[in-house]
N, C-alpha and C positions, 0 to 999 in steps of 0.2 A: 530164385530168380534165374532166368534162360541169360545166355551171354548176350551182350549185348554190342552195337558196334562200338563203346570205346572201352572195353574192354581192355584192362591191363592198361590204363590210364590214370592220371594224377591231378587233380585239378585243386587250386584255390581258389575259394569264392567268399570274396569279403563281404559284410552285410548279410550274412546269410540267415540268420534269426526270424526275417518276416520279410512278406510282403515278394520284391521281383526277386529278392539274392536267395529267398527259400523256397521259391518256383523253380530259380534254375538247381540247384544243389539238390533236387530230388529229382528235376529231368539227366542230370548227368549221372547219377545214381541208377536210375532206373536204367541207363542205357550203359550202365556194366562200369562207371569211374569212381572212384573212389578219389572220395572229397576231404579236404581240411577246412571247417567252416568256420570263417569269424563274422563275430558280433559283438558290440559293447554288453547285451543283454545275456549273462550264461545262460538262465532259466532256459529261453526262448531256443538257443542250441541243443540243450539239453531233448528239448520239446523234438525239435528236427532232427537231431540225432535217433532219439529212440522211433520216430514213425518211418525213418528210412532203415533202420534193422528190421522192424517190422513188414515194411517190404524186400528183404532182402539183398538190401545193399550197405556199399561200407562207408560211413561217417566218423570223423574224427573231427575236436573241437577245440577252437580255439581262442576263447573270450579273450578281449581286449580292445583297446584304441587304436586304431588306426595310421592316425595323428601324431601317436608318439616315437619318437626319434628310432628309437630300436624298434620299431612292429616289424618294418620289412625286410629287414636282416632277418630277425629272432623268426618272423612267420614261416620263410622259408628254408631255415636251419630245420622248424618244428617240423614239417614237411617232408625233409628228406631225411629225417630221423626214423620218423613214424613209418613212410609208405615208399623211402629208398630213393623217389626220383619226382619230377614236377614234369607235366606237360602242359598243362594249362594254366591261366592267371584269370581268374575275373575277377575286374577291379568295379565293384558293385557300391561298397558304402559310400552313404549319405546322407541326406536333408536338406530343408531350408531352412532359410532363416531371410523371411523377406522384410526390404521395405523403399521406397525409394532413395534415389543418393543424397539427397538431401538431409537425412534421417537416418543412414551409415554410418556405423561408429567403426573404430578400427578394429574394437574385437569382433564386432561382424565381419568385417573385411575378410580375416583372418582367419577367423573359422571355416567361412565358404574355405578361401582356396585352401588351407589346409586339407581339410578334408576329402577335398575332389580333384586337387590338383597335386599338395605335396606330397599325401597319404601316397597315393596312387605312384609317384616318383620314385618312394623308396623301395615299392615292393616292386616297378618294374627293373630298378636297379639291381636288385638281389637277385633278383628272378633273372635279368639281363646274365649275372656272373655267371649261371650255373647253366643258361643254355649256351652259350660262350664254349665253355667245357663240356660240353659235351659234343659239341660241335666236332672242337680239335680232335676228342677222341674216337671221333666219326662216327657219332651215335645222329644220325641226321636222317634214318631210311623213313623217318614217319617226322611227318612235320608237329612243330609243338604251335600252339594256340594262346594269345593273348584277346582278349574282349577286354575293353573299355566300354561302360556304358556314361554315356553322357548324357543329350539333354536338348528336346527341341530350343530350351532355351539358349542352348551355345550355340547353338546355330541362327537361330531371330533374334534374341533378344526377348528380354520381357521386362515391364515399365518397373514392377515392385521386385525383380529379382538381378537386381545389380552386381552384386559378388557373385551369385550362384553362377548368371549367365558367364560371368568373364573366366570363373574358373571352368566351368564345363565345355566353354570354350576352348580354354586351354589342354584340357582332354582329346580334343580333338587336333590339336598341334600335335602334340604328343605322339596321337598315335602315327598321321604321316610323316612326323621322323622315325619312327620305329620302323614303320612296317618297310620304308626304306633301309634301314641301317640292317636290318634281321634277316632279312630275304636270304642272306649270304648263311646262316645257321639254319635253314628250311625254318625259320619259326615265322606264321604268317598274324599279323595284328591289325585289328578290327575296333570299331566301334559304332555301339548301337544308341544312336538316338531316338530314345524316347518321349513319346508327347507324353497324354494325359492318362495314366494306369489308375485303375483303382485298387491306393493303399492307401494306408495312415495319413500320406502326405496329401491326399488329392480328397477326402471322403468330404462328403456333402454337409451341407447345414442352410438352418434356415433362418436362425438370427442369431443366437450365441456361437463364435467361434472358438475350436475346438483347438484344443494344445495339445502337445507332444511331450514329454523330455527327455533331456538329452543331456545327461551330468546333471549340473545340479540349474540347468537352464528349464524353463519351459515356454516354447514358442509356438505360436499362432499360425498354425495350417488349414485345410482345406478348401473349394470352393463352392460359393454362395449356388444353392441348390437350382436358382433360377439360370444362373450362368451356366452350370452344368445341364442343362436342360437346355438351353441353347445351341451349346456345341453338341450337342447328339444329334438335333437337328441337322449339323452342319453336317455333318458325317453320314455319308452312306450307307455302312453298315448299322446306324444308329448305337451303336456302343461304344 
């Protein structure tokens, strides 16, 4: 692999097993960074590890929860273990778990924001301490990078995604206190909301709905083939 421009870079990208977290983890790869990927699924790391050695880049893995109280400590210890320094953070993982509030239980509540709101908390925390220090030690000539990705739903709303919206929302609080608070450490924070990707979570159907699982959960994704058919319409590019 020719060098590429981030070259001699560090990145975390949570969720990286499938779908948009294992699109980016082999775009940042291919342009010369060297990744620590997590995912609940090993296998599927396993999977995106060895095709990005095959194309000549360096992956390192990091199966687990997100959610759990030590992930963002332990992730980013496992990180400067492994590859010495962190420039980047993508805070990738997730799912849904829809239905309207009427019909919200508290462990749905809790799962949304866990997972897209507190997850993301601890690993900017941890991530926070260590460009802090490097700051002092005046290691600031190249800015470090945090992505968030969110969710057209934190930004409108949407009728059957009540916790996901308010957590994804909360994603984006997030990042405009970050990206204020950081400026001062050259580290600049971003995030990208996404509408409708096609992965696991968005794939079509035409009258049996398609599940997912997640621990020992299995929940009810995709959308009804005729509605996706609709919105392509609506769309320009038709895709």
């Amino acid at each position: 692999m020719s060098a590429g421009t981030l070259e001699g870079r560090v990145a975390i990208v949570t969720g990286a097993g499938q779908g948009i977290g294992r699109a980016i983890a082999l775009k940042l790869t291919s342009e010369g960074a060297k990744v620590l990927a997590n995912d609940l699924d090993a296998e599927r790391l396993a999977v995106l590890q060895a095709d990005i050695a095959r194309a000549g880049g360096v992956c390192e893995t990091l199966p687990g929860d997100v959610t759990a109280a030590d992930f963002g400590d332990r992730a980013v210890a496992a990180c400067l273990e492994r590859f010495g320094d962190l420039h980047m953070l993508i805070n990738n993982a997730g799912y849904i778990w829809n239905s309207r509030i009427t019909n919200h239980t508290d462990e749905q509540w809790y799962a949304m924001i866990d997972v897209h709101a507190t997850g993301p908390f601890r690993l900017l925390r941890a991530a926070g301490r260590h460009f802090r220090d490097m700051a002092k030690a005046g290691r600031t000539e190249r800015a470090r990078k945090v992505v968030n990705v969110s969710s057209i739903s934190g930004l409108f709303g949407e009728a059957t995604q009540f916790s996901y919206s308010a957590a994804k929302s909360a994603l984006v609080g997030m990042t405009r206190s970050l990206a204020k608070d950081w400026g001062r450490y050259n580290v600049t924070v971003n995030c990208v909301a996404f509408g409708f990707v096609d992965t696991r979570l968005t794939q079509t159907f035409q009258t049996e709905v398609p599940e997912i699982a997640i621990g020992d959960r299995q929940l009810k994704v995709g959308i009804d083939a005729a509605q996706a058919e609709l919105m392509k319409a609506m769309i320009p590019l038709g895709r």
